[in-house]
N, C-alpha and C positions, 0 to 999 in steps of 0.2 A: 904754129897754129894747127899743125894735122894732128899732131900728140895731143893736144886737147880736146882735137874732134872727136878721136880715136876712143880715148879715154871715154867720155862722156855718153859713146855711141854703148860700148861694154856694160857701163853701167844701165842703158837703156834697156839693154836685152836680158841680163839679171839682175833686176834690182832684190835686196834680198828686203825680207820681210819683218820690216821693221818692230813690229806690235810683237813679233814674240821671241828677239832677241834679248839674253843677258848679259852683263856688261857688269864685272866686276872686278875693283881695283881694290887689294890689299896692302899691308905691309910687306916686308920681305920674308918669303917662308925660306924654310930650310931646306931647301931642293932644289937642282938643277936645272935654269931652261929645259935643257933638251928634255928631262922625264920629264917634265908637266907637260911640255909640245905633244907629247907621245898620247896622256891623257886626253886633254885638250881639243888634239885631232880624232879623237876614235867618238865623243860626246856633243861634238859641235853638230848643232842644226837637229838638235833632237828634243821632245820634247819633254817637260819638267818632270810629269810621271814616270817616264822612262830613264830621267837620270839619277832622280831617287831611290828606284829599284835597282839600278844596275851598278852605280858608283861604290858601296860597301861589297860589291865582291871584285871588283880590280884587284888584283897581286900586287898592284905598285901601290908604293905612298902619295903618289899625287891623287890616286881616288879621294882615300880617304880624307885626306886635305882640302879637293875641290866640293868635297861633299858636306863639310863644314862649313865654307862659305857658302856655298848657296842656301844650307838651312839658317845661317846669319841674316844673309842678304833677301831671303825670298820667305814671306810670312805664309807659310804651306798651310 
């Protein structure tokens, strides 16, 4: 029972923000967890203007990869 209080207390004190999170499930690309992780983490919690600008100049291939699905998934 304290792991669940625990848990649920965390959540109380950041809840993240629902309305401008995205959430996007593909096929399987041709890349490595660990590079997308890498994109992934430097683009999270940012928002949509900002990742459209900045995703075509990463040096890795997970940019431009993730920057394809969101223009799929997200009617800019």
């Amino acid at each position: 029972m304290k792991t669940n209080q625990t848990v649920s207390q965390k959540e109380v004190q950041n809840p993240p923000d629902t309305a401008s999170l995205i959430t996007i499930k593909s096929s399987p690309l041709l890349i490595s967890p660990q590079k997308m992780k890498v994109v992934v983490e430097s683009i999270r919690y940012q928002k949509l203007d900002y990742l459209l600008d900045t995703l075509p100049f990463l040096p890795s291939k997970g940019g431009g990869l993730v920057l394809e699905l969101l223009q799929k998934e997200v009617k800019y």
